[in-house]
C-alpha atoms as a printed R data frame, in Angstrom:
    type eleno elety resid chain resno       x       y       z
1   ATOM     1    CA   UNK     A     1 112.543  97.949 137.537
2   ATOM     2    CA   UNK     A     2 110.115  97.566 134.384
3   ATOM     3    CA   UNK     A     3 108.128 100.465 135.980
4   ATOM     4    CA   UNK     A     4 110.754 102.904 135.831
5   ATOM     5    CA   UNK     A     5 111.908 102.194 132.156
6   ATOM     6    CA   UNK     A     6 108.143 102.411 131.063
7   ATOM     7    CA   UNK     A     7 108.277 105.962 132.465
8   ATOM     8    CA   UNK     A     8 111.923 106.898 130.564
9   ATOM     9    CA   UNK     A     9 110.254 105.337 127.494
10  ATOM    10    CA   UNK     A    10 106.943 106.836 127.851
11  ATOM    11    CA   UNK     A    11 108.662 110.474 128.437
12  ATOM    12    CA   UNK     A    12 110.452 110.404 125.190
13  ATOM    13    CA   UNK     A    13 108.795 113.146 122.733
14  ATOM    14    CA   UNK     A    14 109.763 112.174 118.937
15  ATOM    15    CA   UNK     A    15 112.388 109.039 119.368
16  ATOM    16    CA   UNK     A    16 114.423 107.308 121.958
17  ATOM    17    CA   UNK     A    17 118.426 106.791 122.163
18  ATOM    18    CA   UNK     A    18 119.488 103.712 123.859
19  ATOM    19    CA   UNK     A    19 123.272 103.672 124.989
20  ATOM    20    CA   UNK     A    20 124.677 100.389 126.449
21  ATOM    21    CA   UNK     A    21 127.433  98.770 127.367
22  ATOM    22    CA   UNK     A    22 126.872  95.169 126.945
23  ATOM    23    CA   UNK     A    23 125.657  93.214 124.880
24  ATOM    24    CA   UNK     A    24 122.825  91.105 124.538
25  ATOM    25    CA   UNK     A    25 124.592  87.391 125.238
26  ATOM    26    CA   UNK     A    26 125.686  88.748 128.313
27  ATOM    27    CA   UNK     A    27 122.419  89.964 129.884
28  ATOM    28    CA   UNK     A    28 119.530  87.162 131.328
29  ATOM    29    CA   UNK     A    29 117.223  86.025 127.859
30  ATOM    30    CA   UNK     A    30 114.440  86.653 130.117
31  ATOM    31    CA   UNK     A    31 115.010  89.957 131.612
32  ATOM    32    CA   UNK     A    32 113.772  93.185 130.989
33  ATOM    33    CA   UNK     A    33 117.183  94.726 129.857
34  ATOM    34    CA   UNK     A    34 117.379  91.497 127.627
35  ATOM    35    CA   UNK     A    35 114.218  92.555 125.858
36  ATOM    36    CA   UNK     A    36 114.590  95.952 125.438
37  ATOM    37    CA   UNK     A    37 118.400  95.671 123.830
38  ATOM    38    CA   UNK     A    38 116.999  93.088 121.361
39  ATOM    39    CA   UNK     A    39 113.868  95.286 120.660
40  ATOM    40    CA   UNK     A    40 115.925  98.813 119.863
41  ATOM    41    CA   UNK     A    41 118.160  96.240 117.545
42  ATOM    42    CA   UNK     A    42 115.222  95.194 115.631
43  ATOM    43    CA   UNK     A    43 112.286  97.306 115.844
44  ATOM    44    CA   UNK     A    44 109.995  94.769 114.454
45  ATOM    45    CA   UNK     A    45 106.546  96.003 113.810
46  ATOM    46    CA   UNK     A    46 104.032  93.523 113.604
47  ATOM    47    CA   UNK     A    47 101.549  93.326 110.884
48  ATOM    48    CA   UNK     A    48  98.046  93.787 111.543
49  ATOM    49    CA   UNK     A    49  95.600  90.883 111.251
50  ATOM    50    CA   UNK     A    50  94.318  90.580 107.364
51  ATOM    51    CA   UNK     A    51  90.801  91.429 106.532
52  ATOM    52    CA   UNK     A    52  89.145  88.976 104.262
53  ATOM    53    CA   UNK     A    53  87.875  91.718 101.696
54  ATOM    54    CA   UNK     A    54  87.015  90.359  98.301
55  ATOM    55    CA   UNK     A    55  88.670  93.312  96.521
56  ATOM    56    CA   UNK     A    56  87.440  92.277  93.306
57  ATOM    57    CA   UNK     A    57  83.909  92.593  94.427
58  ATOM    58    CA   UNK     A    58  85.052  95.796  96.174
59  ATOM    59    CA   UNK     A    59  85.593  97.360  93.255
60  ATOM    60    CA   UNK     A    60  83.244  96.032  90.959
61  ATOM    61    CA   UNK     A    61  80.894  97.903  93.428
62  ATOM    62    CA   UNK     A    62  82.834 101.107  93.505
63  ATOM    63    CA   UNK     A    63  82.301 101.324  89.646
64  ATOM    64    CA   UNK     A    64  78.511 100.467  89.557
65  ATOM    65    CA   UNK     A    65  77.274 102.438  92.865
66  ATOM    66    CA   UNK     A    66  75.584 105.321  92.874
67  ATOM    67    CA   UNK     A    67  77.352 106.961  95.179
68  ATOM    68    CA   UNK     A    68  74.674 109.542  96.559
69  ATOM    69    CA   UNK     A    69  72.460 106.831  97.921
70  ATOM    70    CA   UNK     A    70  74.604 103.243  97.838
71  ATOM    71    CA   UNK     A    71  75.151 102.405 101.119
72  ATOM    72    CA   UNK     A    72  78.869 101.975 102.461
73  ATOM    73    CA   UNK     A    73  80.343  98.256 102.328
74  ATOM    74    CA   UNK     A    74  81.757  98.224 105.953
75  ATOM    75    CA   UNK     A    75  84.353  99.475 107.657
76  ATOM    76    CA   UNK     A    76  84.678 102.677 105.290
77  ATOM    77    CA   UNK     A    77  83.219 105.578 105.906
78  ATOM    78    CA   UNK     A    78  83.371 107.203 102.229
79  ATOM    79    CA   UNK     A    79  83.616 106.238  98.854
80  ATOM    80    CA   UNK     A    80  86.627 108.316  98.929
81  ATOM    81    CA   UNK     A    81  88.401 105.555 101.100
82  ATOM    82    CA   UNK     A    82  87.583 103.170  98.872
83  ATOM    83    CA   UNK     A    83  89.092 104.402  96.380
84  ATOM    84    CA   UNK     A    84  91.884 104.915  97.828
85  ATOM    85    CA   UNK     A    85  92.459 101.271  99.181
86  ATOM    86    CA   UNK     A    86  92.038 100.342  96.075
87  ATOM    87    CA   UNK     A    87  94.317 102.021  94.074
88  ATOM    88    CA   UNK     A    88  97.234 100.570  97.037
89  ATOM    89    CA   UNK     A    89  95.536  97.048  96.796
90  ATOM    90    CA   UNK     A    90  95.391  96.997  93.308
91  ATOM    91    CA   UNK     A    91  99.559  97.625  93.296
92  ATOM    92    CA   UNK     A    92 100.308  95.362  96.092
93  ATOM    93    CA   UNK     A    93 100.352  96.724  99.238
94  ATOM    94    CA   UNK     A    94  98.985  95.506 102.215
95  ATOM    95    CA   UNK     A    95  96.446  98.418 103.637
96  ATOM    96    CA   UNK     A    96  93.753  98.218 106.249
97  ATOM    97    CA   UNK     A    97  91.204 100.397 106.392
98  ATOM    98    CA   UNK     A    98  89.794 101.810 110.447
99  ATOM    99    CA   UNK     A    99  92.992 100.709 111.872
100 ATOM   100    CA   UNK     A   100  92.069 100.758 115.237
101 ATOM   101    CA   UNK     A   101  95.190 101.937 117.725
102 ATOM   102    CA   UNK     A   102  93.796 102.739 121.752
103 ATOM   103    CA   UNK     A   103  90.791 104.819 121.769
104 ATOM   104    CA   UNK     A   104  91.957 105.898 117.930
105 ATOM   105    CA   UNK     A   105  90.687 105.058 114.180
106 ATOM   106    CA   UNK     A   106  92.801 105.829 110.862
107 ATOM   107    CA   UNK     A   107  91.311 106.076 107.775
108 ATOM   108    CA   UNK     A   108  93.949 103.520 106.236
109 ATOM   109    CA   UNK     A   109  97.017 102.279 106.850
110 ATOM   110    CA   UNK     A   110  99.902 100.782 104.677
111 ATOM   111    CA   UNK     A   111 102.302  98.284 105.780
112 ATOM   112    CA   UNK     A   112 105.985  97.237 105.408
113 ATOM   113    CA   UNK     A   113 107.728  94.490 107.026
114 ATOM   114    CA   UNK     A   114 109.208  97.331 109.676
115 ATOM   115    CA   UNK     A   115 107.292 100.535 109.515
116 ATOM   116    CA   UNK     A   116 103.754 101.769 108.880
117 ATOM   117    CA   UNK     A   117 101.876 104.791 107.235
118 ATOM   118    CA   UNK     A   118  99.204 106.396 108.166
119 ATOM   119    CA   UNK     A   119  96.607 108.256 105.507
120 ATOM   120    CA   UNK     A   120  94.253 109.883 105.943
121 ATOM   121    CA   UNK     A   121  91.182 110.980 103.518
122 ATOM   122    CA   UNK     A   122  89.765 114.059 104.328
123 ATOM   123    CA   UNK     A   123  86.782 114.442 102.170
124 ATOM   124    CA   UNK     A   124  84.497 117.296 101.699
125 ATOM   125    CA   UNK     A   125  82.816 117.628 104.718
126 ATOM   126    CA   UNK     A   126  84.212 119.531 107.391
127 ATOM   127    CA   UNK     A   127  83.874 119.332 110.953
128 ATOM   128    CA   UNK     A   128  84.193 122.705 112.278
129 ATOM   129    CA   UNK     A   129  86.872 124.551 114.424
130 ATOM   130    CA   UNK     A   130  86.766 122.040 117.527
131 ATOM   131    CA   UNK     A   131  86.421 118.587 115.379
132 ATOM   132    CA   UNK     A   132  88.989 120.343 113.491
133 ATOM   133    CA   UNK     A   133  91.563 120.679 116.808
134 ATOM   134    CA   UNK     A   134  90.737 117.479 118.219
135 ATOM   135    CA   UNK     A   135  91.896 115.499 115.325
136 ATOM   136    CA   UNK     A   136  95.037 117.342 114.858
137 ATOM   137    CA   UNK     A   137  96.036 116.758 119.038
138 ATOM   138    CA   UNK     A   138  95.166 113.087 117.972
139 ATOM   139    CA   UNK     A   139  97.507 112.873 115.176
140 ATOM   140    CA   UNK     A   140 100.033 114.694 117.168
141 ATOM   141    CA   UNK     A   141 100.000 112.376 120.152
142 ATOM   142    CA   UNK     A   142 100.542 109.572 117.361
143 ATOM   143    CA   UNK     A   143 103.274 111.208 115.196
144 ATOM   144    CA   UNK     A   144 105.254 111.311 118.737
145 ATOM   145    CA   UNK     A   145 104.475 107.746 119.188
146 ATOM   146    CA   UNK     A   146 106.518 107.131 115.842
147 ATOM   147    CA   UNK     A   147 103.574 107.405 113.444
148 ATOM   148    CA   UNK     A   148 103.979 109.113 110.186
149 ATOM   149    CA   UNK     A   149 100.985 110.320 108.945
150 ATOM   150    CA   UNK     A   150 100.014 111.257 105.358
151 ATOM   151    CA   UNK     A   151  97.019 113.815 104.394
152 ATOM   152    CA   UNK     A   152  94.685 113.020 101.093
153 ATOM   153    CA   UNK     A   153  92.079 115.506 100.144
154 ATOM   154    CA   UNK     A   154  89.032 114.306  97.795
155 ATOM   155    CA   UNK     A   155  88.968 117.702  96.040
156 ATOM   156    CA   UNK     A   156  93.052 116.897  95.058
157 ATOM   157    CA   UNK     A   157  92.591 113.247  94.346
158 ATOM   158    CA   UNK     A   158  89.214 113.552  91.993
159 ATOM   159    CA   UNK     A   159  91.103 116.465  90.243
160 ATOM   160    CA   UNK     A   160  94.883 114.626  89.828
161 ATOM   161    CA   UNK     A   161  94.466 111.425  90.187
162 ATOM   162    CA   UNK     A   162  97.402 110.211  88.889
163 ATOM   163    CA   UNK     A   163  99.787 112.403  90.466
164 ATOM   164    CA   UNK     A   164  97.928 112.278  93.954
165 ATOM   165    CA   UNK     A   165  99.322 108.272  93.336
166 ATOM   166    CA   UNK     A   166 101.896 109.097  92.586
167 ATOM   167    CA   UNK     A   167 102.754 111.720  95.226
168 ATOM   168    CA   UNK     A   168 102.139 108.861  97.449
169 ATOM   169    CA   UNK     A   169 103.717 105.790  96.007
170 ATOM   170    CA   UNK     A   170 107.355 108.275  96.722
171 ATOM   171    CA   UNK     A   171 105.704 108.246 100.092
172 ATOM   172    CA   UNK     A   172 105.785 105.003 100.522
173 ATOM   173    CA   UNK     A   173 109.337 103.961  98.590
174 ATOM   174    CA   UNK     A   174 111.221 106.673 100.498
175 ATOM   175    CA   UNK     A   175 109.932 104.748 103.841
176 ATOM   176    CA   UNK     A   176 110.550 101.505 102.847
177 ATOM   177    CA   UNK     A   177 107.288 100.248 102.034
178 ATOM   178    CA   UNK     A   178 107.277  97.810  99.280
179 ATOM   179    CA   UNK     A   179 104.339  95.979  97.638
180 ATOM   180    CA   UNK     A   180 103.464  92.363  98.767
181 ATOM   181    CA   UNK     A   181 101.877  89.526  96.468
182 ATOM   182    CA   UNK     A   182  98.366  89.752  96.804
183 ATOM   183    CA   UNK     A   183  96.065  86.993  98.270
184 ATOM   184    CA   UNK     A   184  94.797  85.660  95.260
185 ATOM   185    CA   UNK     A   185  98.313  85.544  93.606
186 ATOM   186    CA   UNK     A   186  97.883  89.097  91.755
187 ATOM   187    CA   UNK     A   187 100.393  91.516  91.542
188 ATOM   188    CA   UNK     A   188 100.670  95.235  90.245
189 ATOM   189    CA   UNK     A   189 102.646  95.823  86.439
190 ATOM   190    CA   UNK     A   190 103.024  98.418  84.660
191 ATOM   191    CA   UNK     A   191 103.428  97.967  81.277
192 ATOM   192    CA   UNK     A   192 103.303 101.169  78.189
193 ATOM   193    CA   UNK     A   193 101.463 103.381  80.887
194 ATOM   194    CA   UNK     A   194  99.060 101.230  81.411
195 ATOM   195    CA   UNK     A   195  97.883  99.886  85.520
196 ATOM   196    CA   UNK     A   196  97.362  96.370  84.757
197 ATOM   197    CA   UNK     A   197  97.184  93.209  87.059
198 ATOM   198    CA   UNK     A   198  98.501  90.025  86.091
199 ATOM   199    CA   UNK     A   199  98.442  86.311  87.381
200 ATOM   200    CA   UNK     A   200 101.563  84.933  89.083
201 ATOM   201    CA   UNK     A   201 102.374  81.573  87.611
């Protein structure tokens, strides 16, 4: 009864253990049980759609804005996010900014072919005690939905840049994530300490 495995599913806190006793082949391809056995095999993920964002323009206009009174390209809601997706664009990875998940919005997230992470930029302003709460319950109810959240300050990145990167590109490799080819057939070298990107022939 699907009703009664959403509700075992549903109940489960931080992860769920599946024990069986047969195997897929033996169960009906188009049953329930079917489904769920091949799904706890092979947790795919699936990628979110692509946004078109002309990253090169992007950051072109990150460099040239005056950020007190420039107006925000859309979706991002700081110049702080921006930066951000950039620095992960610029080395590969595929990010989208306001992922939207329910009634819920993060900041960015970063993609591999079977897991996700979650960042988010917490900038200078501050919401008070009860903004404050709320988003913590809301990043609670995701973690125990399997999300894996990690925290960026402004005040950390503008201050060490290079090891707020780097803090979490180790992120990223211990979960798996790897960089992808880029749209336009860029990908992210280093080469004698220098961030450089370079055409794919």
């Amino acid at each position: 009864d699907e009703r009664r495995f959403n509700v075992a599913v549903s109940r489960a806190r931080d992860q769920v253990w599946l024990f069986h006793s047969v195997k897929p082949e033996e169960l009906n391809s188009s049953g329930l049980r079917y489904r769920l056995l091949k799904y706890f095999k092979n947790p795919e993920v699936p990628l979110a759609k692509p946004e078109n964002f002309d990253v090169e323009k992007l950051r072109r206009l990150a460099a040239a804005a005056n950020r007190e009174e420039s107006p925000l390209p859309n979706p991002f809601e700081s110049w702080f996010e921006i930066d951000i997706f950039l620095q992960l664009r610029s080395r590969g990875f595929r990010v989208t900014p306001k992922f939207a998940i329910d009634e819920h919005t993060i900041d960015l997230v970063v993609e591999g072919a079977h897991t996700r992470l979650a960042i988010e930029c917490y900038g200078p302003a501050w919401n008070g005690v009860d903004g404050f709460e709320k988003e913590l319950a809301r990043q609670r109810l995701l973690e125990r939905c399997g999300w894996q959240f990690w925290r960026i300050r402004s005040s950390e990145y503008y201050r060490y840049p290079e090891r707020t990167v780097e803090q979490l590109l180790a992120k990223l490799q211990q979960m798996g994530i790897a960089s992808i080819t880029l749209e336009n057939g860029t990908v992210y070298k280093k080469k004698e300490g220098l961030e450089i990107l370079t055409e794919m022939n």
